[in-house]
N, C-alpha and C positions, 0 to 999 in steps of 0.2 A: 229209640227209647232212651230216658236216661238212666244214667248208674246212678246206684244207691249213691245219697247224700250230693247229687248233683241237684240247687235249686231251679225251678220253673221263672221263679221270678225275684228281683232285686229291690231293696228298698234305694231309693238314690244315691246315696252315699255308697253303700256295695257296689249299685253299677259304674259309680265314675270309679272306683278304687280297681274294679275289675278292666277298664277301660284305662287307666293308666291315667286318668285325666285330674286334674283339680276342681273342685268345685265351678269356678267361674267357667273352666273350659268344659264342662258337662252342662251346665245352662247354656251356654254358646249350642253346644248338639243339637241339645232340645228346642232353641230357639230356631236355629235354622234346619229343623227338620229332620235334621242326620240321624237323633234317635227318639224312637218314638216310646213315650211311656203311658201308661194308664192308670187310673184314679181309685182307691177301693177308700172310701168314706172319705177321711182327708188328708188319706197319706198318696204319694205319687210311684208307682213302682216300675220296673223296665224288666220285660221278659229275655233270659236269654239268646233269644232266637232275634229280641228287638238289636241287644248288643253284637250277637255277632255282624248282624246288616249292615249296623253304624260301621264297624272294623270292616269290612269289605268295601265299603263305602267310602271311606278313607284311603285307605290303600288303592282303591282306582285313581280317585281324586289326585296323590301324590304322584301315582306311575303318569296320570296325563300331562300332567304339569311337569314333571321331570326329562317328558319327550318331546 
């Protein structure tokens, strides 16, 4: 369940900030699949649960490549 004041879902900007990322390198995510976001009229949003994937996601990617 979440804790109070913990959001469900990010406007893009939130998520690359919460991702640690830049702009270009969160269209980079999004383009190559790593994070997956959804539409609500014409704005684009990433659910929490989409970024944590992305971060685990990554983190394999760097352990495989580092061994």
């Amino acid at each position: 369940m979440k804790e109070k004041g913990e959001k469900l879902s990010y406007r893009l900007e939130e998520a690359f900030e919460l991702l640690g990322v830049n702009r270009s390198a969160g269209y980079g995510l999004m383009r190559d699949g790593k994070l997956e976001t959804f539409k609500l009229g014409k704005r684009r949003f990433v659910t929490r649960k989409a970024a944590e994937k992305c971060v685990e996601l990554l983190v394999r990617e760097s352990q495989w490549k580092a061994a």
